[in-house]
PyMOL CGO cylinders between C-alpha atoms (Angstrom):
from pymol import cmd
from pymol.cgo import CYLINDER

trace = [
    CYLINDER, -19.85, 50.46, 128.83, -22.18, 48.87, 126.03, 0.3, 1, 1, 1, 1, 1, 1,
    CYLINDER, -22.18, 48.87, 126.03, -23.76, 51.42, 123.46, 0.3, 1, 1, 1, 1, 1, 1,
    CYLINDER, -23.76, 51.42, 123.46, -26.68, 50.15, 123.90, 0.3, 1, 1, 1, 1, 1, 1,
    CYLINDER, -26.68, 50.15, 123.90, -26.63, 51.62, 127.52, 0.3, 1, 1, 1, 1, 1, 1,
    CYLINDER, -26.63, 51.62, 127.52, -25.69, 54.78, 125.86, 0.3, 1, 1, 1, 1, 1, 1,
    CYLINDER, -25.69, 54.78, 125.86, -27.70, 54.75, 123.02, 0.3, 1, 1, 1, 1, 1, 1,
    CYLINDER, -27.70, 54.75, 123.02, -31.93, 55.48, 123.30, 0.3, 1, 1, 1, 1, 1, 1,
    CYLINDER, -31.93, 55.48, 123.30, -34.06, 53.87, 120.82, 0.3, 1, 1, 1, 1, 1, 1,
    CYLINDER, -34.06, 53.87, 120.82, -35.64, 57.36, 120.07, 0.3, 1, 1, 1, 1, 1, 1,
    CYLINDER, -35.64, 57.36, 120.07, -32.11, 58.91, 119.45, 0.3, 1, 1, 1, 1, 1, 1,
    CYLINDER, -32.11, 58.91, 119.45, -32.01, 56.68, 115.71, 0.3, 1, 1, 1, 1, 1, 1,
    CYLINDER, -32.01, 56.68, 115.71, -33.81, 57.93, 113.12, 0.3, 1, 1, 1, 1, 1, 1,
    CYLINDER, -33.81, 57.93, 113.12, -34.14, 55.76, 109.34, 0.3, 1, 1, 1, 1, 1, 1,
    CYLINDER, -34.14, 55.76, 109.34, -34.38, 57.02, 106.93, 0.3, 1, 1, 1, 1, 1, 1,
    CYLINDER, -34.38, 57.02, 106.93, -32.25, 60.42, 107.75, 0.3, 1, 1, 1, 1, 1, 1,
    CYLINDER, -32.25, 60.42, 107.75, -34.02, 63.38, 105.50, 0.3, 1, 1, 1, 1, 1, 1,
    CYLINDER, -34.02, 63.38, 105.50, -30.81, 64.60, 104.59, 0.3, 1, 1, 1, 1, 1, 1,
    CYLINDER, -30.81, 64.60, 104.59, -28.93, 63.88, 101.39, 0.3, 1, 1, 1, 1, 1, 1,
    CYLINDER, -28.93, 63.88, 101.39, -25.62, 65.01, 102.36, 0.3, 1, 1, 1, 1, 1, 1,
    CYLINDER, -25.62, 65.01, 102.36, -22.77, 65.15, 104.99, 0.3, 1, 1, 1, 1, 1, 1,
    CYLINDER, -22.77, 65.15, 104.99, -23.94, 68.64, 106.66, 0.3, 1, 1, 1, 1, 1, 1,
    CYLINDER, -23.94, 68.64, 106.66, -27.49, 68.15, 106.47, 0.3, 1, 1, 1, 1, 1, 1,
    CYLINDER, -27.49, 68.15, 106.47, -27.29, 64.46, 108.05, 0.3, 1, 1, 1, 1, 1, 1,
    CYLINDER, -27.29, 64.46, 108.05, -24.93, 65.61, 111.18, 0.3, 1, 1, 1, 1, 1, 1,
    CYLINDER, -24.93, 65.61, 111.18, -27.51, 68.62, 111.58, 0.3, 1, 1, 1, 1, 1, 1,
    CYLINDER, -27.51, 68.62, 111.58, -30.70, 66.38, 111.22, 0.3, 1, 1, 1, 1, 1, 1,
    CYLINDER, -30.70, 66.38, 111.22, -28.60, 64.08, 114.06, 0.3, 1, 1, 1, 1, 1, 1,
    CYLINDER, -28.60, 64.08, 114.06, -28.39, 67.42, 116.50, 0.3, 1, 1, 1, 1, 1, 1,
    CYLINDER, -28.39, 67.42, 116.50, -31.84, 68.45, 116.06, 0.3, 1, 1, 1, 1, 1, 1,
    CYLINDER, -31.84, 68.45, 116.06, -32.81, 64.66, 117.10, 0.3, 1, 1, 1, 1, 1, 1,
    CYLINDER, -32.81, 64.66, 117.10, -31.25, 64.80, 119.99, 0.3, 1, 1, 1, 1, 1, 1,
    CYLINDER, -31.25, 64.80, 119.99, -32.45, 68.60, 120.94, 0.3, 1, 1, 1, 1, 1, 1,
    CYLINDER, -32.45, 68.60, 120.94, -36.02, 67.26, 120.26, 0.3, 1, 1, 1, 1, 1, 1,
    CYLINDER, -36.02, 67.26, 120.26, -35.16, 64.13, 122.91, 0.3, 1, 1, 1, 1, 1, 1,
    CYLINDER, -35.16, 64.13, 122.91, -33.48, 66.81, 125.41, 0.3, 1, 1, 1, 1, 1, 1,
    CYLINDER, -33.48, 66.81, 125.41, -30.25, 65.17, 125.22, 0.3, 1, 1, 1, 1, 1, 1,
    CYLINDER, -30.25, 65.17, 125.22, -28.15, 67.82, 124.47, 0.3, 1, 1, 1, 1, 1, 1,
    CYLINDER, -28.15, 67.82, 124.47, -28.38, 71.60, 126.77, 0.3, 1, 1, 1, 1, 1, 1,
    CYLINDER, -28.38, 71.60, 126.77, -27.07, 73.54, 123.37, 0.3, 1, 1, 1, 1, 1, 1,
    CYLINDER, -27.07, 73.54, 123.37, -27.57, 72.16, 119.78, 0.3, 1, 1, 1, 1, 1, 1,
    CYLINDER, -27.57, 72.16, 119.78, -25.98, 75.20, 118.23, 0.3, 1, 1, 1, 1, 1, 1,
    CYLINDER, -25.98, 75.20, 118.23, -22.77, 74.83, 120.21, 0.3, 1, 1, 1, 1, 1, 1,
    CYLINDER, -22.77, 74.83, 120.21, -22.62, 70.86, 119.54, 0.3, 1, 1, 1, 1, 1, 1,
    CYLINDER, -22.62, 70.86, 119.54, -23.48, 71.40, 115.85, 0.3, 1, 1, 1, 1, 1, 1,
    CYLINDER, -23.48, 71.40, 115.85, -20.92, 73.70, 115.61, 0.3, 1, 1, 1, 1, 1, 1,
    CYLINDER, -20.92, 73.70, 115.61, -18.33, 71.70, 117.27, 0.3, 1, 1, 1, 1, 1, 1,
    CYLINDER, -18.33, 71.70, 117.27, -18.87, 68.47, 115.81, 0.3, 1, 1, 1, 1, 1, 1,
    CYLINDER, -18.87, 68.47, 115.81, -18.63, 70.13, 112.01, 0.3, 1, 1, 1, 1, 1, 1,
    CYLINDER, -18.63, 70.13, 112.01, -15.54, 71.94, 113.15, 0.3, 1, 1, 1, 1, 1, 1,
    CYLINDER, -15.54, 71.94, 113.15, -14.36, 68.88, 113.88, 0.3, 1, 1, 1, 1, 1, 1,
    CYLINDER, -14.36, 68.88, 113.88, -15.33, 67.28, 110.41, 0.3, 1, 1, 1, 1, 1, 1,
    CYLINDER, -15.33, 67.28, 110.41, -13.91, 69.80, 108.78, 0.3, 1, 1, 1, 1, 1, 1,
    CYLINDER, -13.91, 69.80, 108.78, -10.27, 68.83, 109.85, 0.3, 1, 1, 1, 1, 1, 1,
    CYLINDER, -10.27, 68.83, 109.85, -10.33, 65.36, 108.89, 0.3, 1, 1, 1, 1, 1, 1,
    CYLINDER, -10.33, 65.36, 108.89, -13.50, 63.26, 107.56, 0.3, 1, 1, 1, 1, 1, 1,
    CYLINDER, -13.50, 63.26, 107.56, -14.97, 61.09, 109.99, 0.3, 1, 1, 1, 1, 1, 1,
    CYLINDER, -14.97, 61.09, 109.99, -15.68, 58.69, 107.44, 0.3, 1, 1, 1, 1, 1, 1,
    CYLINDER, -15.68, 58.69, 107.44, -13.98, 55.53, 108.90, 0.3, 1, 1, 1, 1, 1, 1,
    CYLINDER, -13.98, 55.53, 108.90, -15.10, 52.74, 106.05, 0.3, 1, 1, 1, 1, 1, 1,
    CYLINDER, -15.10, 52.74, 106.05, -16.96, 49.60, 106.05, 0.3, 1, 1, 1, 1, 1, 1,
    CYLINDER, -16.96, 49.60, 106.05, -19.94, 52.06, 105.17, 0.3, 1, 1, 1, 1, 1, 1,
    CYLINDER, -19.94, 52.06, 105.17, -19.63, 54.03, 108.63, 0.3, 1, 1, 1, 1, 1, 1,
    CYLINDER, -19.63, 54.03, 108.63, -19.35, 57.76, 109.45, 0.3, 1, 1, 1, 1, 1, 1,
    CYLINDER, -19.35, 57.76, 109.45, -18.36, 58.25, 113.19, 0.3, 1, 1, 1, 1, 1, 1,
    CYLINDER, -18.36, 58.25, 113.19, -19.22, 62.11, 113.53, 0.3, 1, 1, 1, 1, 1, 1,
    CYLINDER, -19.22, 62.11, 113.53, -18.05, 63.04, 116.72, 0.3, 1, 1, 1, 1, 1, 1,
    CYLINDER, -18.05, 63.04, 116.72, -17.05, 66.12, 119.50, 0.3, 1, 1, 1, 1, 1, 1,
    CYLINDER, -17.05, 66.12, 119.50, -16.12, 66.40, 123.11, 0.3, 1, 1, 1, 1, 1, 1,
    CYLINDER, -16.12, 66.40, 123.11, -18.04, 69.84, 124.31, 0.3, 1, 1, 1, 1, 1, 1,
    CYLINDER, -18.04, 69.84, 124.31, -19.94, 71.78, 126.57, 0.3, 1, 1, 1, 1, 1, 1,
    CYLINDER, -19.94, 71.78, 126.57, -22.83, 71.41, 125.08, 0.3, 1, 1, 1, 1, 1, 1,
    CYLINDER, -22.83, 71.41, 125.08, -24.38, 68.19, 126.35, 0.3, 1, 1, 1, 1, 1, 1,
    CYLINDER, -24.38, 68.19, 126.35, -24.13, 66.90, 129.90, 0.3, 1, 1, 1, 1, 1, 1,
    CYLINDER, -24.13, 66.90, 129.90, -23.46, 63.61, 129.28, 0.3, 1, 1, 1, 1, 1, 1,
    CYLINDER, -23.46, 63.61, 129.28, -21.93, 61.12, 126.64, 0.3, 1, 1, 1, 1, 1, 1,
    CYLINDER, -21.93, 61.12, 126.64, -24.96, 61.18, 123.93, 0.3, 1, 1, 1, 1, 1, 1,
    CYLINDER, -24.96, 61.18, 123.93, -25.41, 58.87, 120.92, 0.3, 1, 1, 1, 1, 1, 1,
    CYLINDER, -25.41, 58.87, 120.92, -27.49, 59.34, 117.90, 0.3, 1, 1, 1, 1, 1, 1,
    CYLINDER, -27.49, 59.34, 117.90, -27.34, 57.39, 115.00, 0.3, 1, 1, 1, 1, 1, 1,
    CYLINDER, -27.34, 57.39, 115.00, -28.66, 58.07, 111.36, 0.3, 1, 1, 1, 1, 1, 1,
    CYLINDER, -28.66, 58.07, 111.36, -29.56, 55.46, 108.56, 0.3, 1, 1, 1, 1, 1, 1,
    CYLINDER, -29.56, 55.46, 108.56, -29.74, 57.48, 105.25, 0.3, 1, 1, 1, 1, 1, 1,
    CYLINDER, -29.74, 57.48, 105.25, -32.70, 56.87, 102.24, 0.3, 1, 1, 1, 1, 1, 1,
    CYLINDER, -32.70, 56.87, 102.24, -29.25, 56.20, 100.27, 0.3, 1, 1, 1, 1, 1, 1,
    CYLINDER, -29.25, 56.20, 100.27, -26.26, 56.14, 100.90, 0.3, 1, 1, 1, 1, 1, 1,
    CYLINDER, -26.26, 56.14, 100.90, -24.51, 59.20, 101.03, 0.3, 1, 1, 1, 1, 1, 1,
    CYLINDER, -24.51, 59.20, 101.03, -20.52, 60.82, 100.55, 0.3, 1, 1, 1, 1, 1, 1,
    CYLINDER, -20.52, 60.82, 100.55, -19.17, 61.39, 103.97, 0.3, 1, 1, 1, 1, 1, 1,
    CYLINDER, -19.17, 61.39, 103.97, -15.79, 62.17, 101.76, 0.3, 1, 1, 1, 1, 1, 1,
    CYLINDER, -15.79, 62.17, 101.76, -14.49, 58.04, 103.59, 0.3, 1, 1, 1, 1, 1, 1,
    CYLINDER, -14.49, 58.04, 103.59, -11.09, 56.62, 104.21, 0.3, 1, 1, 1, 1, 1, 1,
    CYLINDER, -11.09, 56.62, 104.21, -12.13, 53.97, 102.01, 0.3, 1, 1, 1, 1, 1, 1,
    CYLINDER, -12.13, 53.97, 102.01, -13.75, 56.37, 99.51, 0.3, 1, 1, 1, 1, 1, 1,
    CYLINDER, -13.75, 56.37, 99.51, -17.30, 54.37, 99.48, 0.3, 1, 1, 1, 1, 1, 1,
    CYLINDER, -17.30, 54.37, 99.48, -20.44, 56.15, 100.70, 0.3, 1, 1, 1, 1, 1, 1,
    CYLINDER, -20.44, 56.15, 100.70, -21.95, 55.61, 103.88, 0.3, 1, 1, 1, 1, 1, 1,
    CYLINDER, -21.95, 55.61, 103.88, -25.24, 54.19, 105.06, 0.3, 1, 1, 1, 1, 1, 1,
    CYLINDER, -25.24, 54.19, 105.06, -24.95, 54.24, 108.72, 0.3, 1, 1, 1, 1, 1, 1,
    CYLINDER, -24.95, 54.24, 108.72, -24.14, 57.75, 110.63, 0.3, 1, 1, 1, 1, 1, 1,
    CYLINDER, -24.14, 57.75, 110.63, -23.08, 57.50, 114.60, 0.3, 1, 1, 1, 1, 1, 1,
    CYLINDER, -23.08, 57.50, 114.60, -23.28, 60.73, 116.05, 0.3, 1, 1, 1, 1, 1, 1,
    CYLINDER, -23.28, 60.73, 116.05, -21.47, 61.23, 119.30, 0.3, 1, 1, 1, 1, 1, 1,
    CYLINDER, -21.47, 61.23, 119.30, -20.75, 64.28, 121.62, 0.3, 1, 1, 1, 1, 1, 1,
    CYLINDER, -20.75, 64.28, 121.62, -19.42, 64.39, 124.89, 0.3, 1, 1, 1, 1, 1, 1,
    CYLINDER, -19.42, 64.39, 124.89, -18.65, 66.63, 127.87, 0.3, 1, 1, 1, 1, 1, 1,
    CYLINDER, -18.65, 66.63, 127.87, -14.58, 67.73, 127.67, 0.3, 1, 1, 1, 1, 1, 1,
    CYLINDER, -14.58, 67.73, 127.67, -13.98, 65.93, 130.96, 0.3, 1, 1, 1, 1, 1, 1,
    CYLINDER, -13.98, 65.93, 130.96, -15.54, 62.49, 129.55, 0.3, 1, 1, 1, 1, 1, 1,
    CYLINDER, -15.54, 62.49, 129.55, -12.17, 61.55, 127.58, 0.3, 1, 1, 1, 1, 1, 1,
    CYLINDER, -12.17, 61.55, 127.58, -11.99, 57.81, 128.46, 0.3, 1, 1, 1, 1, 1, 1,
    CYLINDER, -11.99, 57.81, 128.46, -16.03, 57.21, 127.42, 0.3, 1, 1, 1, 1, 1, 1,
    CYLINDER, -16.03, 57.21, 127.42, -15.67, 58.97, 124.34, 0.3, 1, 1, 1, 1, 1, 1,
    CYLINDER, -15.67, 58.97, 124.34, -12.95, 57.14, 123.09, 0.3, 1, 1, 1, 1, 1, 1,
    CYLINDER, -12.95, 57.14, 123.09, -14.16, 53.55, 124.57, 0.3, 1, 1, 1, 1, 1, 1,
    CYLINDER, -14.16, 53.55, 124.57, -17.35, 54.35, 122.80, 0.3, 1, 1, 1, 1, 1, 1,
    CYLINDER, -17.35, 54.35, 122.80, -15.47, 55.31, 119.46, 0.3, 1, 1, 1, 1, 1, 1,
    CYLINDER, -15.47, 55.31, 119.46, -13.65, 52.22, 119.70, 0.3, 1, 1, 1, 1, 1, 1,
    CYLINDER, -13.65, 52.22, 119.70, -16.70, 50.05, 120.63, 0.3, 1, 1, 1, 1, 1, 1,
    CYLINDER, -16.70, 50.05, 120.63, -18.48, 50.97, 117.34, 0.3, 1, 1, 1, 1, 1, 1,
    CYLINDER, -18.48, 50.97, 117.34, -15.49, 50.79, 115.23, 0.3, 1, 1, 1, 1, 1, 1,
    CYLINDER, -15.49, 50.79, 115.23, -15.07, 47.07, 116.62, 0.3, 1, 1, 1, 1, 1, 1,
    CYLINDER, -15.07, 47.07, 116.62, -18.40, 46.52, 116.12, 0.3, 1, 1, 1, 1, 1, 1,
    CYLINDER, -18.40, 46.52, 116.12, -18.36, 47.67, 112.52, 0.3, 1, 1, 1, 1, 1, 1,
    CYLINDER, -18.36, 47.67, 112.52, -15.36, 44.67, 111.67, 0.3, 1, 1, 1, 1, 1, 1,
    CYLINDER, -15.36, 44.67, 111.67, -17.71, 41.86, 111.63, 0.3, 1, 1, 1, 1, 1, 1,
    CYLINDER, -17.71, 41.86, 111.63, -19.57, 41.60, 108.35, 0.3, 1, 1, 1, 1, 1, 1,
    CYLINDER, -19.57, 41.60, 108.35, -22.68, 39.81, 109.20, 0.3, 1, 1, 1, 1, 1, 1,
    CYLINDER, -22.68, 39.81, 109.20, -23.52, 42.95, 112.00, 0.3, 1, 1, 1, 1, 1, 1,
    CYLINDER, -23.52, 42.95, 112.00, -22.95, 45.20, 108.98, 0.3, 1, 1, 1, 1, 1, 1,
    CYLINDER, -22.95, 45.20, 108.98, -24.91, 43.53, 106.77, 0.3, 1, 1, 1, 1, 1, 1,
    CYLINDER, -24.91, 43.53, 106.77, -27.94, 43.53, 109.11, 0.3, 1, 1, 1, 1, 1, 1,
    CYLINDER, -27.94, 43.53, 109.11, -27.79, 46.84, 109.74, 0.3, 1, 1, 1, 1, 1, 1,
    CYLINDER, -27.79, 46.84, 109.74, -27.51, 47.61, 105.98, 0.3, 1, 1, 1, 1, 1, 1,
    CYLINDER, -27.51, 47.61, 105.98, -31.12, 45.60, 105.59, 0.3, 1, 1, 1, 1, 1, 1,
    CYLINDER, -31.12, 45.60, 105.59, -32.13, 47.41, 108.16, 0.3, 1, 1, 1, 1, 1, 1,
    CYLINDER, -32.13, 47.41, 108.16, -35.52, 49.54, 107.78, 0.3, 1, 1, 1, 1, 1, 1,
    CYLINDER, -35.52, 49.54, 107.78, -36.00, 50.75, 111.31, 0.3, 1, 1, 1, 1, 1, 1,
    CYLINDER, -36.00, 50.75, 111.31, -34.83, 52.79, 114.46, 0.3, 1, 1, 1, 1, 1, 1,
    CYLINDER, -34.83, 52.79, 114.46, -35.55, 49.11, 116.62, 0.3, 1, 1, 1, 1, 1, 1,
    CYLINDER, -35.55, 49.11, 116.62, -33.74, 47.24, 113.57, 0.3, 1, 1, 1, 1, 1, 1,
    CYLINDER, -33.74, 47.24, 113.57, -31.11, 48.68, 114.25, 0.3, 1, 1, 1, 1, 1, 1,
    CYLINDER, -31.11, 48.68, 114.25, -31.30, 49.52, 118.15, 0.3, 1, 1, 1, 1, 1, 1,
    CYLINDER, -31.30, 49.52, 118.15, -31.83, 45.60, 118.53, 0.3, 1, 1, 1, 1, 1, 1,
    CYLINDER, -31.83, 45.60, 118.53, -28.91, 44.91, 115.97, 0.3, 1, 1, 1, 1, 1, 1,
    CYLINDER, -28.91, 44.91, 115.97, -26.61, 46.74, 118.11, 0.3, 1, 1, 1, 1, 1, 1,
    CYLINDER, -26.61, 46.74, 118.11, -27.73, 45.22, 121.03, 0.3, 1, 1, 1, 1, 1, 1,
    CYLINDER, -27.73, 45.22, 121.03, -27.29, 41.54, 119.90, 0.3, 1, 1, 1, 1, 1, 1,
    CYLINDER, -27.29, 41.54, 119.90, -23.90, 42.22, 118.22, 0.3, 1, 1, 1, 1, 1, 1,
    CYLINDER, -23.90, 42.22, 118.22, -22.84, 43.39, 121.77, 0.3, 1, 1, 1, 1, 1, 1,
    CYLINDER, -22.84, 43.39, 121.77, -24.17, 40.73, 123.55, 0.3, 1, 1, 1, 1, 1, 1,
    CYLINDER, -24.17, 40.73, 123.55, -22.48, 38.02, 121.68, 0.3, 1, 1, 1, 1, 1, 1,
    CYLINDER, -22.48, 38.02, 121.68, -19.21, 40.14, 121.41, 0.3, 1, 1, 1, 1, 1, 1,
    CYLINDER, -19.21, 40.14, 121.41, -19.20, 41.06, 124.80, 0.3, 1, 1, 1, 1, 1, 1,
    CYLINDER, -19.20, 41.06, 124.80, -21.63, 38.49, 127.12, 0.3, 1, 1, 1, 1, 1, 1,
    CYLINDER, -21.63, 38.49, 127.12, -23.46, 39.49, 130.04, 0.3, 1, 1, 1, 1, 1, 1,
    CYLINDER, -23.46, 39.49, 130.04, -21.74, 38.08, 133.38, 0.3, 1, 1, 1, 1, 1, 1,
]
cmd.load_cgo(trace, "trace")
């Protein structure tokens, strides 16, 4: 399934408040609280930074893939984060990070969560999408970056 049939345009938010790891996944929970996608922010808050907190979800190439399968949403859910600067996310690759992709799932939505972590990691290999979505100033900048990557990666039949 593409992101971008995942992903809401109102769910993105540039520039993120935050200025660090915490504060940017929290900032990404309350966005999607405010946009009723998740039933209980406190639960998928909690899980996704318990999850953090045993390995970094800092993947490289300027990326942070925050991410938690629980009860609290419904759904598979997307938010992504573009912060004022980029910020430590603690990455593989030890660089900061100027794109956050927040995603939570229900437990029973294995196979989506994964194909969607893998879909955004693929994504995030070809250095012209990144570079757009580094210039990128806006929640449609990037919504429409995403979409256009996908398209050409993976063409409509």
């Amino acid at each position: 399934m593409p992101l971008k049939d995942i992903l809401r345009r109102e769910n993105i938010k540039a520039p993120l408040a935050a200025k660090d790891k915490k504060e940017a996944i929290k900032e990404l929970v309350e966005l999607l609280a405010v946009n009723k996608d998740v039933k209980n922010p406190d639960l998928v808050l909690a899980s996704v930074l318990e999850r953090e907190s045993i390995r970094t979800t800092g993947v490289g190439y300027g990326l942070a893939i925050p991410h938690s399968k629980c009860g609290g949403v419904n759904k598979l859910t997307i938010a992504i984060g573009k912060p004022e600067q980029p910020m430590d996310f603690q990455s593989l690759d030890g660089q900061p990070v100027y794109l956050i992709v927040l995603l939570v799932s229900p437990p029973e939505q294995t196979g989506a969560h994964i194909q969607s972590l893998a879909s955004i990691s693929r994504l995030m290999t070809v250095d012209a999408f990144r570079s757009k979505l580094k210039a990128a100033k806006t929640a449609d900048e990037i919504y429409d970056a995403i979409a256009a990557q996908e398209k050409v990666m993976v063409p409509e039949t």
